[in-house]
C-alpha positions as CSV (number, residue, x, y, z in Angstrom):
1,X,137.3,15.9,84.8
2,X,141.1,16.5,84.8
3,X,141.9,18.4,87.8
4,X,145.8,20.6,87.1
5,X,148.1,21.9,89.8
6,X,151.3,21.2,91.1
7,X,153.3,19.9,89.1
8,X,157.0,19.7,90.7
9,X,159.5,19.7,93.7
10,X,159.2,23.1,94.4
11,X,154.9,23.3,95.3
12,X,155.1,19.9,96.7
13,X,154.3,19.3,100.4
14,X,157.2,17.2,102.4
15,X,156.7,13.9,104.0
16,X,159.2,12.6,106.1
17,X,161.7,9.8,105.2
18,X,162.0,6.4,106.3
19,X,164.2,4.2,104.0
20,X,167.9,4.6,103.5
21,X,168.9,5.9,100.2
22,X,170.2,4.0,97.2
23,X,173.6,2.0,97.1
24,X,175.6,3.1,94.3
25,X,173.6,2.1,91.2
26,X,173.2,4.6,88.4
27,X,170.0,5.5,87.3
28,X,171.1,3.7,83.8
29,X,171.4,0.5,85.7
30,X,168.4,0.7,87.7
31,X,166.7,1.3,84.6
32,X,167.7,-1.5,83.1
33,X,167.2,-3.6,86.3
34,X,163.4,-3.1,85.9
35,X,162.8,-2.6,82.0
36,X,160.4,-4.7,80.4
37,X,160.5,-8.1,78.7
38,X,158.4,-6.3,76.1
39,X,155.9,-8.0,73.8
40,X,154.9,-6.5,70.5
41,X,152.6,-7.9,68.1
42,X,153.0,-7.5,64.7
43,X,150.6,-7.2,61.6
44,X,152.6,-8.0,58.6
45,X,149.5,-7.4,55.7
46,X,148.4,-4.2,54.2
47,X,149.7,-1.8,52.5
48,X,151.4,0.1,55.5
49,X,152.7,-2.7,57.4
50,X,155.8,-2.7,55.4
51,X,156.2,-7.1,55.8
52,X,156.1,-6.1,60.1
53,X,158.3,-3.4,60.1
54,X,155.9,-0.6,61.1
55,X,155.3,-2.6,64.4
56,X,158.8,-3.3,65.1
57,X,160.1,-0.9,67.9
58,X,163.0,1.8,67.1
59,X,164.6,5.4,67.9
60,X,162.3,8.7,67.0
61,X,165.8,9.5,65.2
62,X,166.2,6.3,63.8
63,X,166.1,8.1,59.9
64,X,169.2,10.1,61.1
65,X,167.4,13.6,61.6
66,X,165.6,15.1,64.4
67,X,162.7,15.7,61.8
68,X,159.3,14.4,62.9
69,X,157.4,15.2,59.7
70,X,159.4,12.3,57.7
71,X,159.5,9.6,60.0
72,X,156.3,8.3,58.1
73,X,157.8,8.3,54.8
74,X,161.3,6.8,56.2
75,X,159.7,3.8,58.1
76,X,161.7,0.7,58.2
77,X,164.6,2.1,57.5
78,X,167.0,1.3,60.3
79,X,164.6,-1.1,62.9
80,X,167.3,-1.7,65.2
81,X,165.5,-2.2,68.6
82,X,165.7,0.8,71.7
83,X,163.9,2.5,74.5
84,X,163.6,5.3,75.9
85,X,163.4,6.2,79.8
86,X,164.1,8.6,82.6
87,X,164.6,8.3,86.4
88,X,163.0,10.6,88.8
89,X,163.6,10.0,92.6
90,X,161.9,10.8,95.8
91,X,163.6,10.0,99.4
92,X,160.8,7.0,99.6
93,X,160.7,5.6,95.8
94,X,162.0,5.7,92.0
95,X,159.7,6.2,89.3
96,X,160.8,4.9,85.5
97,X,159.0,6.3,83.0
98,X,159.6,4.3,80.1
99,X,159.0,5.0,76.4
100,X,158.3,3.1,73.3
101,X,158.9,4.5,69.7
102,X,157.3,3.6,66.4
103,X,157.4,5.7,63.6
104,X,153.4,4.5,62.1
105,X,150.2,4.6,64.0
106,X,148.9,2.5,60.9
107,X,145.3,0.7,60.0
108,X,144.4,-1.6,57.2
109,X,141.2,-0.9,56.8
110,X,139.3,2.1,55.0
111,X,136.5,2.7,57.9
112,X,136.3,4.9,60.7
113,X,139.7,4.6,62.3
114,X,142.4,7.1,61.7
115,X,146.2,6.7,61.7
116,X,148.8,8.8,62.0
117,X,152.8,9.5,62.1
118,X,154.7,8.7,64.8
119,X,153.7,6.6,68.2
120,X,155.0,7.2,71.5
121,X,153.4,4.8,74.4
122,X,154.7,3.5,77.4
123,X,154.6,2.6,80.9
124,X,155.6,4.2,85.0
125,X,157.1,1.7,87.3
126,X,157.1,2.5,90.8
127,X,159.8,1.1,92.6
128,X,160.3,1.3,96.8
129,X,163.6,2.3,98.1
130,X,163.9,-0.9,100.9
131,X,167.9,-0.3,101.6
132,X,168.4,-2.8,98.7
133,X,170.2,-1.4,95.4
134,X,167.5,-2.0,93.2
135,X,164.7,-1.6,95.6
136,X,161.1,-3.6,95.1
137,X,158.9,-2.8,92.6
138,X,155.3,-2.3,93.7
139,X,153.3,-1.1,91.0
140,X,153.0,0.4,87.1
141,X,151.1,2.0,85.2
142,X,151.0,1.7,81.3
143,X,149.8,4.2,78.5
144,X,147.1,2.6,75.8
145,X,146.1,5.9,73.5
146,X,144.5,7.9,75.6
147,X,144.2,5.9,78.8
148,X,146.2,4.8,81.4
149,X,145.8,1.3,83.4
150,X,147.1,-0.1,86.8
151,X,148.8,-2.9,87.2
152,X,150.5,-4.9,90.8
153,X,153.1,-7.5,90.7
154,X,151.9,-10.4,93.1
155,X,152.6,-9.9,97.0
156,X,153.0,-5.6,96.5
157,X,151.5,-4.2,99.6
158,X,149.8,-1.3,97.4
159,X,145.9,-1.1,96.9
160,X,142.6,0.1,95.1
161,X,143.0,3.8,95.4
162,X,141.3,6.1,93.4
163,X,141.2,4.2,90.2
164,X,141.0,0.5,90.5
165,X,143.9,-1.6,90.0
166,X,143.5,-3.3,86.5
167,X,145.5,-6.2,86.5
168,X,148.7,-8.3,87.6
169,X,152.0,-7.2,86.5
170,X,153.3,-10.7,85.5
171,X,157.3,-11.1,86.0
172,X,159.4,-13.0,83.9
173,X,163.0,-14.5,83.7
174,X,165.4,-12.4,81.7
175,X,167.3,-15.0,79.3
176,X,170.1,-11.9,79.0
177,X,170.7,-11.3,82.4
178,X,168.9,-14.1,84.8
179,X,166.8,-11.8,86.5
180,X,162.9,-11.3,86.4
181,X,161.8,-8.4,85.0
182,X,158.1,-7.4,84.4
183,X,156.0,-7.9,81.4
184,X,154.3,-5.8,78.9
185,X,152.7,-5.9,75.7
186,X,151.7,-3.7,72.4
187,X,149.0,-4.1,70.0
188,X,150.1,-4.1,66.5
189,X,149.5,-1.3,64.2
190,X,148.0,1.4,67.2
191,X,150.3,-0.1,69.8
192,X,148.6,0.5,72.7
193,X,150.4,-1.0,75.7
194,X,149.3,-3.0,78.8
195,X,150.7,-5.6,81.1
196,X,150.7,-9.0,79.7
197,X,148.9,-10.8,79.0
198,X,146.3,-8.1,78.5
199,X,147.8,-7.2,74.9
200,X,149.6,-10.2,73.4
201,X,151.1,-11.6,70.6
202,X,148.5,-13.1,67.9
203,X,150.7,-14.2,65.2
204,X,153.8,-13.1,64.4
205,X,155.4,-11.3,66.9
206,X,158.2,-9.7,67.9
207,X,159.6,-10.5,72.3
208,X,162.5,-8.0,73.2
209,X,164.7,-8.5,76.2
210,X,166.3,-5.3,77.8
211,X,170.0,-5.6,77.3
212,X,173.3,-3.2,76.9
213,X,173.4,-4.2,73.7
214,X,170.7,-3.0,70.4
215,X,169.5,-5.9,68.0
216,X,167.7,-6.0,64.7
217,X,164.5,-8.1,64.4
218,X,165.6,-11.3,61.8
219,X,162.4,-11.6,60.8
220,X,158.7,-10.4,61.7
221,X,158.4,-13.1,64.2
222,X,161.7,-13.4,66.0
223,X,161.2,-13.9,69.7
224,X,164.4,-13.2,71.2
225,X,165.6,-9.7,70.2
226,X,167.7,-7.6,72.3
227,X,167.0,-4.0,72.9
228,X,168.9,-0.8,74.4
229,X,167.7,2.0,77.0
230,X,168.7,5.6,75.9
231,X,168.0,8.4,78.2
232,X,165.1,10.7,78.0
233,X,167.7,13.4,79.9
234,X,170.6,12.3,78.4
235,X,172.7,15.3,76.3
236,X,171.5,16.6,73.2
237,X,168.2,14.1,73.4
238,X,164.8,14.2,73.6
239,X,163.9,16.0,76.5
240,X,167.0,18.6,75.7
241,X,165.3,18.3,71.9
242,X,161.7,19.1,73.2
243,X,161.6,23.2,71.9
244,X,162.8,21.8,68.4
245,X,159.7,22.4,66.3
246,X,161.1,20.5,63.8
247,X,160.5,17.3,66.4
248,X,157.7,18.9,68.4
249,X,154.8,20.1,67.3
250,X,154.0,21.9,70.5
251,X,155.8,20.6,74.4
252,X,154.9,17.0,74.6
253,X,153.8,16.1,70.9
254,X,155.3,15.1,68.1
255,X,155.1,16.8,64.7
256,X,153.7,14.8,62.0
257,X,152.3,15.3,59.0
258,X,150.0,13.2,56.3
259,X,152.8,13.2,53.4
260,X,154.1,9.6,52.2
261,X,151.3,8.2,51.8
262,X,149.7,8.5,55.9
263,X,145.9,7.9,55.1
264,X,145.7,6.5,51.6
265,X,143.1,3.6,51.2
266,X,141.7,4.5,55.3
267,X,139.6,7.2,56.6
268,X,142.6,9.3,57.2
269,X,145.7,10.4,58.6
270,X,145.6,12.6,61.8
271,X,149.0,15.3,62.6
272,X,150.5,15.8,65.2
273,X,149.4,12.8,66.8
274,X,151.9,11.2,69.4
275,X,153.2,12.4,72.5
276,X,155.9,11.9,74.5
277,X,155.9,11.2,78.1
278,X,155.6,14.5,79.4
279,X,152.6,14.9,76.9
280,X,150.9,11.6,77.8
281,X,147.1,12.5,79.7
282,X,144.6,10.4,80.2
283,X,141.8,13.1,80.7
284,X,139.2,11.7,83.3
285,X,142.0,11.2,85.6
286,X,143.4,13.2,87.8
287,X,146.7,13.4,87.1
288,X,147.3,16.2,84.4
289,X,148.9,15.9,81.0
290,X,152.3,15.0,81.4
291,X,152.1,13.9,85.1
292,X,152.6,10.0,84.8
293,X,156.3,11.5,83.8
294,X,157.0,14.2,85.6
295,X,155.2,14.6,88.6
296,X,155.1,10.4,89.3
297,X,155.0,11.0,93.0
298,X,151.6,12.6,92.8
299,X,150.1,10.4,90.1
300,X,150.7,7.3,92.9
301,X,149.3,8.8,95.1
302,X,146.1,9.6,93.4
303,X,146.1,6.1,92.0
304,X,146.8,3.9,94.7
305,X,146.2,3.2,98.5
306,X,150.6,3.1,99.6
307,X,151.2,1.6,102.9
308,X,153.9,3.7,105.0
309,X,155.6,6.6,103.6
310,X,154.9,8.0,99.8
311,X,157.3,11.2,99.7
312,X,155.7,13.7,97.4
313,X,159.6,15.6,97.8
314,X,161.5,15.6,94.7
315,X,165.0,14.7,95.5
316,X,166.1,14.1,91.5
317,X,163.7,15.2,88.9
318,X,164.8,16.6,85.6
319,X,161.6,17.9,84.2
320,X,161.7,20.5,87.0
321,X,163.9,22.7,84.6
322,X,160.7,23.0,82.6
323,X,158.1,23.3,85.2
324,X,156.4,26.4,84.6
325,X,155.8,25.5,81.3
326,X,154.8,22.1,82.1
327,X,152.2,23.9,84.0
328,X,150.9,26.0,81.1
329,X,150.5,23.2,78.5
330,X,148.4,21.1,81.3
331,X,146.0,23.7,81.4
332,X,145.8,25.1,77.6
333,X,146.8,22.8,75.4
334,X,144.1,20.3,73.5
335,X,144.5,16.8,74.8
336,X,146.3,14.9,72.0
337,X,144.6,11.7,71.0
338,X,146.9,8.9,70.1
């Protein structure tokens, strides 16, 4: 059962710090220090698959409006590749929340599954502050539908807490910048994500590098494409966008509708269907809706067995401007399944 409470700074108890604070390195570039090597597969039959292009990553703004109800009907317009992310900082850790856009939830298939418009999934890295810039990443924890799963990279010090660590969190070398970043995956057409090699590529397929600089697929199976981090905080985006009900159906999800053709030749097409990160909840966990974003500190904790200090003291978090109503749509809102 999904237990709700604090969600911020200002309810959370203090723990006493222990590690020196960060050099100077801008959220932005510790972001893209740690960003995936991202793996998407990619389905290029059926009628909604649009030759790949449905499973090729991109902004929620990518049609040139802040309109969620055509992003559907505009699919594969511009596929250019970006992320989404935001940084929020304890005096022991970082915590990246990172975010994944497609416009399609799609199937192929007339029976029993659903799909829907828009898909927002993604991932939490924990990262220790150890006196170095960047720190040391111990652990992350990725967002499939409605469930989230835990992964390690090899030698972290952190442990079975109260969910059970579900993988490794494989590390690769960075082709872009010589430096090993982690590894994740997405399923094509729902786009679930885990660490790889627990979702991989089967096919075609598209690999993105993080970079400063956005790239295009060439083709549905083009394994070297660059993509670009944007700020969930940053002005005028989509945390500042997230009472737009044009965007949002409600705080956290995505409006969407079933026009464009959503649902023809399957067993339907949901609305209002995606959330973004401060809407993600897996609901037999403890953590509440929204808290893998924006109350990281406290997700860790209830997640993992941490060594030494795990401050649950907000030093830097953005979604605290919102926390009240964070609260409320924890405890009243229906869960959103993606």
């Amino acid at each position: 059962m999904r237990r709700t409470g604090a969600i911020l700074a200002g309810v959370l108890t203090a723990t006493a710090l222990t590690t020196p604070a960060r050099a100077a390195v801008s959220n932005a570039d510790l972001a893209l220090r740690w960003a995936p090597i991202h793996y998407q597969d990619v389905d290029q039959t059926g009628d909604h698959a649009l030759g790949g292009k449905s499973d090729y990553i991109t902004r929620y703004d990518f049609d040139g409006d802040l309109t969620g109800r055509n992003n559907w009907d505009d699919a594969g317009k511009d596929v250019t590749a970006y992320a989404y992310y935001s940084v929020v900082e304890t005096g022991s850790h970082w915590f990246v929340t990172y975010f994944f856009f497609h416009p399609r939830d799609w199937v192929d298939h007339p029976f029993f599954e659903t799909e829907h418009e828009n898909d927002g999934e993604g991932l939490l890295e924990v990262i220790e502050k150890d006196g170095t810039d960047y720190g040391k990443l111990r652990a992350a924890v990725t967002v499939a539908h409605s469930d989230f799963y835990s992964y390690t990279p090899t030698g972290s010090t952190w442990t079975n807490g109260g969910e059970t660590i579900d993988g490794t969190l494989q590390l690769q070398n960075n082709p872009h910048d010589g430096l090993s970043h982690p590894v994740t995956a997405q399923e094509a057409k729902g786009h679930g994500l885990k660490a790889y090699p627990q979702y991989n590529i089967v096919g075609d397929g598209i690999v993105y590098y993080p970079s400063t600089v956005a790239e295009a697929p060439s083709n549905a199976d083009d394994r070297d494409v660059q993509y670009k981090l944007i700020d969930i905080f940053a002005a005028g985006g989509m945390w500042a966008q997230r009472a737009n009900p044009a965007l949002f159906a409600s705080l956290g999800t995505f409006a969407g509708d079933t026009t464009g053709g959503c649902g023809t030749g399957t067993f339907g097409c949901g609305t209002n269907s995606a959330n973004a990160p401060w809407g993600w909840d897996d609901g037999n966990d403890v953590p509440a809706r929204g808290e893998l974003a924006t109350d990281p500190a406290k997700l860790s904790e209830a997640y993992f067995t941490v060594p030494g200090t795990l401050s649950r003291t907000y030093v830097s978090n953005g979604y605290a401007v919102a926390a009240a109503a964070l609260r409320q749509a924890a405890e009243t809102l229906p869960r959103t399944v993606d």
